[in-house]
Z-matrix of the N, CA and C atoms (Angstrom, degrees):
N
C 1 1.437
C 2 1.520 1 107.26
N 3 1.195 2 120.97 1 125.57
C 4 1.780 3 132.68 2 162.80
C 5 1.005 4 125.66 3 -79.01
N 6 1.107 5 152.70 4 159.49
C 7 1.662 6 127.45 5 112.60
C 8 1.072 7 131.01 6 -79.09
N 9 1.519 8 95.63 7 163.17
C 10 1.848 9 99.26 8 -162.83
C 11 1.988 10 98.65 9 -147.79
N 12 1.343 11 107.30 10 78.42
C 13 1.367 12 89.88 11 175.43
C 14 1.592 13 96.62 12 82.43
N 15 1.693 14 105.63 13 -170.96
C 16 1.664 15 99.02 14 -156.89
C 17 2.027 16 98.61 15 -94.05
N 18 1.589 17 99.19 16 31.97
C 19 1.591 18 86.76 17 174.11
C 20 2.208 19 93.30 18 -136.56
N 21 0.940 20 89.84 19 -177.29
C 22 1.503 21 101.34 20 -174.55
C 23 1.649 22 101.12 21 -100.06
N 24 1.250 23 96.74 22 148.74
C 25 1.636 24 84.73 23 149.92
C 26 1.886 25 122.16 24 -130.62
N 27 0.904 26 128.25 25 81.40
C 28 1.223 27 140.25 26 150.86
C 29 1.893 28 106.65 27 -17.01
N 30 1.309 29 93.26 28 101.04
C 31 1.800 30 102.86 29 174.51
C 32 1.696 31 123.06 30 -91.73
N 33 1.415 32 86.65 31 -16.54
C 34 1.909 33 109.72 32 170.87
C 35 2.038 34 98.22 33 -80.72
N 36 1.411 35 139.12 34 -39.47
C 37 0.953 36 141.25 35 167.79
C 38 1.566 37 122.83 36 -74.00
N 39 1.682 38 105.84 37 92.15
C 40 1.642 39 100.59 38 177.57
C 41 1.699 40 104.37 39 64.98
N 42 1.361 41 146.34 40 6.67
C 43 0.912 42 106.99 41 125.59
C 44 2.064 43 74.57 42 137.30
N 45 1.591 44 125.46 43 -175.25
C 46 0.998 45 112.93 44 179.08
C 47 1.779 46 90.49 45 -105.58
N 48 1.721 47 111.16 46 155.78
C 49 1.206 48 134.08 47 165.03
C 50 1.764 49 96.35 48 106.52
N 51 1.523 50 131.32 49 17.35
C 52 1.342 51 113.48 50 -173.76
C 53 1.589 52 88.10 51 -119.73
N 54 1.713 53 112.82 52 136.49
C 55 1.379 54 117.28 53 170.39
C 56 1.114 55 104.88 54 -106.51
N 57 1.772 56 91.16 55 157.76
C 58 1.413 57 85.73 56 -159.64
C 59 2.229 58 74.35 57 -129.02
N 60 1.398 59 102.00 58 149.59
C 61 1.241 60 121.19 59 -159.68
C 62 1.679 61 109.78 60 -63.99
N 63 1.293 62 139.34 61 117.44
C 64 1.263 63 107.00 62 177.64
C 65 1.219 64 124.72 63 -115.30
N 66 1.320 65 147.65 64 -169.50
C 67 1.778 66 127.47 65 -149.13
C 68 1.365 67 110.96 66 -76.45
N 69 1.662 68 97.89 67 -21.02
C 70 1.595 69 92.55 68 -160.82
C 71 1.684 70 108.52 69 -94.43
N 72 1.204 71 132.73 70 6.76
C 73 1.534 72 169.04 71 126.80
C 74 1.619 73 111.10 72 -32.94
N 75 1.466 74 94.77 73 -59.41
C 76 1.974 75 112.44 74 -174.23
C 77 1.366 76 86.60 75 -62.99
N 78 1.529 77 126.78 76 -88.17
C 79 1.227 78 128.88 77 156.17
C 80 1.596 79 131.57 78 17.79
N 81 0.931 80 94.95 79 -79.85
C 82 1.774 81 103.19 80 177.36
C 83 1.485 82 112.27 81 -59.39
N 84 1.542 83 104.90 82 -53.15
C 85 1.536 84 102.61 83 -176.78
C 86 1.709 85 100.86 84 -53.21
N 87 1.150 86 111.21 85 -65.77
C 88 1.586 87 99.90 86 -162.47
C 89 1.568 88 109.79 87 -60.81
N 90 1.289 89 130.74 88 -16.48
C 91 1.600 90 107.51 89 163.75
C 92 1.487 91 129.66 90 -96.48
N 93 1.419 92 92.85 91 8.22
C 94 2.142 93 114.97 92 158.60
C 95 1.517 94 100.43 93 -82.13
N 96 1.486 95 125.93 94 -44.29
C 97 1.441 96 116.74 95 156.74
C 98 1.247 97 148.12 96 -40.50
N 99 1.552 98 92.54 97 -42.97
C 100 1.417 99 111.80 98 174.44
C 101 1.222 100 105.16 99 -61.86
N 102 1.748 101 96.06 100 -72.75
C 103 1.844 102 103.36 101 179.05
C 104 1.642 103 117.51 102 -13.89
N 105 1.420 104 103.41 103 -68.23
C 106 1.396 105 111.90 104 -172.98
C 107 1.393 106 105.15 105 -65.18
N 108 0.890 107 148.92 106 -21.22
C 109 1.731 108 139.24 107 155.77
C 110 1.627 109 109.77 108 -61.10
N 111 1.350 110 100.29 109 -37.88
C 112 1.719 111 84.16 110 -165.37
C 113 1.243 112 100.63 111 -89.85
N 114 1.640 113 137.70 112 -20.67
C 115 1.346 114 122.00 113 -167.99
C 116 1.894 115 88.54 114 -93.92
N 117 0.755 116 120.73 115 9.51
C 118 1.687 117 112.53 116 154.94
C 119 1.307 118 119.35 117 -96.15
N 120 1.225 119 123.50 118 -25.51
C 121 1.630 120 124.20 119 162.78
C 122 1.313 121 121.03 120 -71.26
N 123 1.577 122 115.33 121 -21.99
C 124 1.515 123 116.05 122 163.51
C 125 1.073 124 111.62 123 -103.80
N 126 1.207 125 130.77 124 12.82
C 127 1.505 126 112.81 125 133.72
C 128 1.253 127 132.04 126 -87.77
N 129 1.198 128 112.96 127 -6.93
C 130 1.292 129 115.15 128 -168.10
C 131 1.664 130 91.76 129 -92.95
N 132 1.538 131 126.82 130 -19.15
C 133 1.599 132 108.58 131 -162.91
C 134 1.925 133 86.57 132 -108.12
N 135 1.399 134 113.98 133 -9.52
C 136 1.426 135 112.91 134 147.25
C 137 1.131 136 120.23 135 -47.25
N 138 1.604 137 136.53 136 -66.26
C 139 1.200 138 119.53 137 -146.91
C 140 1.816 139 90.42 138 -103.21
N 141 1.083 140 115.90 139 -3.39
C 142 2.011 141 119.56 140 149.36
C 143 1.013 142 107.29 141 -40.50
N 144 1.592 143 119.70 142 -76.46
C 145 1.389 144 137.57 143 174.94
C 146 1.627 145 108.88 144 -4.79
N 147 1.875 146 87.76 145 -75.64
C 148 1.244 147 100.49 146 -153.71
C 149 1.946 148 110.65 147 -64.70
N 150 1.513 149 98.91 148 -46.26
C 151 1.580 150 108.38 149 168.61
C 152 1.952 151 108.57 150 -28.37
N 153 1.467 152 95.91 151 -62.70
C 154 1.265 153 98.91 152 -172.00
C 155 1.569 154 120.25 153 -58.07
N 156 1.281 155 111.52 154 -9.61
C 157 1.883 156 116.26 155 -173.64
C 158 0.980 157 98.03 156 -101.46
N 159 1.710 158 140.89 157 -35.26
C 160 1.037 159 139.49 158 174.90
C 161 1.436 160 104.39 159 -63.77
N 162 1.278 161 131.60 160 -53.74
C 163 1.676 162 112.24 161 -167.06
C 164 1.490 163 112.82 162 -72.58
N 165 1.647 164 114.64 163 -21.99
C 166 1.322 165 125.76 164 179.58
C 167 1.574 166 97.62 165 -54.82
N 168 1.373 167 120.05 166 -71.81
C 169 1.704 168 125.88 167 -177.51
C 170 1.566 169 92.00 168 -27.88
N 171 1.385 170 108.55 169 -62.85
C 172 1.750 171 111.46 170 -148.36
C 173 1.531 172 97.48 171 -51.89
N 174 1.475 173 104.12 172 -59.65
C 175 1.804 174 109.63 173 178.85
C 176 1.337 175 111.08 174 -37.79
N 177 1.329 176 125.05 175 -63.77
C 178 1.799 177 118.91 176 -158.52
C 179 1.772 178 75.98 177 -64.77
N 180 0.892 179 137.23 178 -59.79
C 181 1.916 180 115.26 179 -148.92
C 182 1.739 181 107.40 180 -60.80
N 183 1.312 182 87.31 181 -28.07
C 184 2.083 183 88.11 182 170.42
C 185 1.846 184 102.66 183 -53.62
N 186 1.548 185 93.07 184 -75.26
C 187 1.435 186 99.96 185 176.79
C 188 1.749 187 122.15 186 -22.30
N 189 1.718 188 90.03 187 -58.69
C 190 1.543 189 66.98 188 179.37
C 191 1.291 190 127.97 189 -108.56
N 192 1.231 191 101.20 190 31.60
C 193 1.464 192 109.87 191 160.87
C 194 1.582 193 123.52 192 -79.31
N 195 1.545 194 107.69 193 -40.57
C 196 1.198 195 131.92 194 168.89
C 197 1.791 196 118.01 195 -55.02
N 198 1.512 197 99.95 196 -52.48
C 199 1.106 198 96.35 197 167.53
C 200 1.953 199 144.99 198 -83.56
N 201 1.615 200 81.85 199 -5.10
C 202 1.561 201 96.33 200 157.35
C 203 1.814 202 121.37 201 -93.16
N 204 1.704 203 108.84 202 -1.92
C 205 1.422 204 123.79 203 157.69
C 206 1.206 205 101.46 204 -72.82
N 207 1.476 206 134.39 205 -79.04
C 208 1.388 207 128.69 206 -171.30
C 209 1.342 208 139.61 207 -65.80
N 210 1.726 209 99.01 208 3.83
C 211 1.586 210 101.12 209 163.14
C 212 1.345 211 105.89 210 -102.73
N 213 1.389 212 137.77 211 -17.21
C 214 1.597 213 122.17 212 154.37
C 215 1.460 214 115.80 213 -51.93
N 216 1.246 215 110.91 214 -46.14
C 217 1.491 216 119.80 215 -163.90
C 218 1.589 217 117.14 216 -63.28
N 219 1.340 218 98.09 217 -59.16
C 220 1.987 219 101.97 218 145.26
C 221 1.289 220 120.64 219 -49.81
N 222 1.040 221 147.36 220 -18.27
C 223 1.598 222 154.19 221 -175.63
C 224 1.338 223 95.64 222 -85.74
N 225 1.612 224 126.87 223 -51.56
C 226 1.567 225 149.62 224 -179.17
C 227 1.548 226 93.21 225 -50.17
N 228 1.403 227 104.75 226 -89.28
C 229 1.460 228 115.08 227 -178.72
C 230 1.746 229 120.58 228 -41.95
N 231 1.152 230 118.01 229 -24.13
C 232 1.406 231 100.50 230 -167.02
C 233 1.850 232 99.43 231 -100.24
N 234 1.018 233 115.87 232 -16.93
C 235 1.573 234 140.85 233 162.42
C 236 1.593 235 101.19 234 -55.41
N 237 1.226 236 104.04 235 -44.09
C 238 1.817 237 105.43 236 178.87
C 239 0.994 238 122.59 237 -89.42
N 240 1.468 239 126.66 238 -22.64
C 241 1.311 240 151.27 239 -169.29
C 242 1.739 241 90.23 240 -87.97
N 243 0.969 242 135.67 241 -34.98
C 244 1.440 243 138.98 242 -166.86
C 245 1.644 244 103.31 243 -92.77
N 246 1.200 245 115.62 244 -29.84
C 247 1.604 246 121.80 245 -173.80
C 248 1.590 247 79.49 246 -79.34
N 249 0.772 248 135.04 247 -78.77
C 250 1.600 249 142.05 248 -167.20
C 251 1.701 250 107.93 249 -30.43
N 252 1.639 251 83.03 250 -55.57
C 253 2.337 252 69.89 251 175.69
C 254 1.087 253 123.89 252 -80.13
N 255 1.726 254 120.40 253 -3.47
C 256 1.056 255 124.49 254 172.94
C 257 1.744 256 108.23 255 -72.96
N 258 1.069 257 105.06 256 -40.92
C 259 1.772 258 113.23 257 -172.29
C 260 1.684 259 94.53 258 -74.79
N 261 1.085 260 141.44 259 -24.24
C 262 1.453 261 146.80 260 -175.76
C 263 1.562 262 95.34 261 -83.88
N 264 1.314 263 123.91 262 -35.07
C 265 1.642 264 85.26 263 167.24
C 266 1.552 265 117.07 264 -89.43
N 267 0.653 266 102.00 265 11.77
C 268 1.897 267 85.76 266 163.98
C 269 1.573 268 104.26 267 -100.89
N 270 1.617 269 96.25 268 -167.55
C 271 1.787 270 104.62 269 -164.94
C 272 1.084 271 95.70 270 -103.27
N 273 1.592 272 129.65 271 55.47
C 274 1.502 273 109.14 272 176.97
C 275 1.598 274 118.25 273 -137.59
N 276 1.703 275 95.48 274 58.88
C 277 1.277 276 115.04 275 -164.47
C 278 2.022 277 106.17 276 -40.15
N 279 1.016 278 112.14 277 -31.85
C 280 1.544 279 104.73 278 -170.49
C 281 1.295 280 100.95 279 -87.11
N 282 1.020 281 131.31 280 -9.34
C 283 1.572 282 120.06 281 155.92
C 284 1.738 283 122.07 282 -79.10
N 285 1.546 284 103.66 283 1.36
C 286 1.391 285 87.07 284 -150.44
C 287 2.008 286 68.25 285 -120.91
N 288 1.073 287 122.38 286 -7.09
C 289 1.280 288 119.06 287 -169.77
C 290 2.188 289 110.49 288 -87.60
N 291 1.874 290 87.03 289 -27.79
C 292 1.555 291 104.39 290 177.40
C 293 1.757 292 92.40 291 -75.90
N 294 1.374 293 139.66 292 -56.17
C 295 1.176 294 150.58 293 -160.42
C 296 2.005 295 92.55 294 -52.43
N 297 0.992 296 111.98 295 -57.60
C 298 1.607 297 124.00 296 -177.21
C 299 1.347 298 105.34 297 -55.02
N 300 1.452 299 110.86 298 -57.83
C 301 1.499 300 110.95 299 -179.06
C 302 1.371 301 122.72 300 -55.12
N 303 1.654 302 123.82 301 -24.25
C 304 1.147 303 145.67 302 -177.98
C 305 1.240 304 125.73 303 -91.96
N 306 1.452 305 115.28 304 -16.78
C 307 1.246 306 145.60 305 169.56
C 308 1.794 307 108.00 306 -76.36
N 309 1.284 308 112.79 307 -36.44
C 310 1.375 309 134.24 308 174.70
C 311 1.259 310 132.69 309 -75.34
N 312 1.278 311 104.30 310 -38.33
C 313 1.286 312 135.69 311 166.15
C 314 1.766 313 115.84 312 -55.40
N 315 1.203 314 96.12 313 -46.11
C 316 1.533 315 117.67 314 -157.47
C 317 1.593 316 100.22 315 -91.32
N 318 1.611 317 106.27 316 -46.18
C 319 1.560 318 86.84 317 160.13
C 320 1.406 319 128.61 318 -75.63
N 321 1.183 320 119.04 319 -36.61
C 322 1.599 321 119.15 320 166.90
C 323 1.894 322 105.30 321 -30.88
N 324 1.451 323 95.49 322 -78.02
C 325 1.733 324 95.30 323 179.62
C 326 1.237 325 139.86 324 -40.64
N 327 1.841 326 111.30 325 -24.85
C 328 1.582 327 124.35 326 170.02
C 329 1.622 328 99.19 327 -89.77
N 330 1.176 329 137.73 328 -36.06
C 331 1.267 330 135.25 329 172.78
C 332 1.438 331 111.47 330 -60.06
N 333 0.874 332 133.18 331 -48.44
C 334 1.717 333 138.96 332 161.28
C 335 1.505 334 118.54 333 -63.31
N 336 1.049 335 112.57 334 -29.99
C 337 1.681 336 107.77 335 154.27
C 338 0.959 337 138.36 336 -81.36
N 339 1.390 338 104.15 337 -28.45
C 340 1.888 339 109.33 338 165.31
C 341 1.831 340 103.55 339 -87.48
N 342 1.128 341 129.27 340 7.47
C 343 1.465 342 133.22 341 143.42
C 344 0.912 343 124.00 342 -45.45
N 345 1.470 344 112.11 343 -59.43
C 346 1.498 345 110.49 344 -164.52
C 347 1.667 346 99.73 345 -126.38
N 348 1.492 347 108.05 346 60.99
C 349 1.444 348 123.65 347 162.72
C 350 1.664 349 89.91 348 -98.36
């Protein structure tokens, strides 16, 4: 028996020139197997990663887009809300009753449009 490289060759087995596999060969292959399983699972929770940071960015810019919508919109409303108590102190309830109705109106119509966004 020789060696030849990381297997033997046995010339009494099948004859001379046939290798025959030896553990530390078995060995290697299956943790080059492994390898290649696991560096495909970290890529795959790599480019997760990245998916997941990208929609995170996208989300906070919704957020604060949204929330630089709803502090005009309160700015809107409380601006209207103030015209309204201004028209409530005088005696001119039917003006101030059309102002309400219009006030109602107007949210109904932005509430139904941001419905069917």
């Amino acid at each position: 028996m020789r060696r030849a490289g990381l297997a033997y060759v046995h010339e009494g087995e099948g004859g001379p020139g046939n290798y025959v596999a030896s553990g530390y060969s078995v060995y290697e292959e299956e943790n080059e197997h492994l390898q290649e399983g696991l560096r495909a699972k970290v890529s795959a929770l790599k480019s997760l990663s990245i998916d997941i940071g990208t929609e995170v960015k996208y989300q906070n810019t919704m957020l604060g887009d949204m929330d630089t919508d709803f502090d005009s919109t309160g700015g809107l409303l409380g601006a209207t809300i103030g015209r309204v108590k201004q028209l409530s102190r005088g005696s001119q309830t039917k003006l101030l009753c059309y102002m309400l109705l219009f006030c109602l109106f107007v949210f109904f119509v932005l509430y139904w449009f941001i419905k069917l966004r």
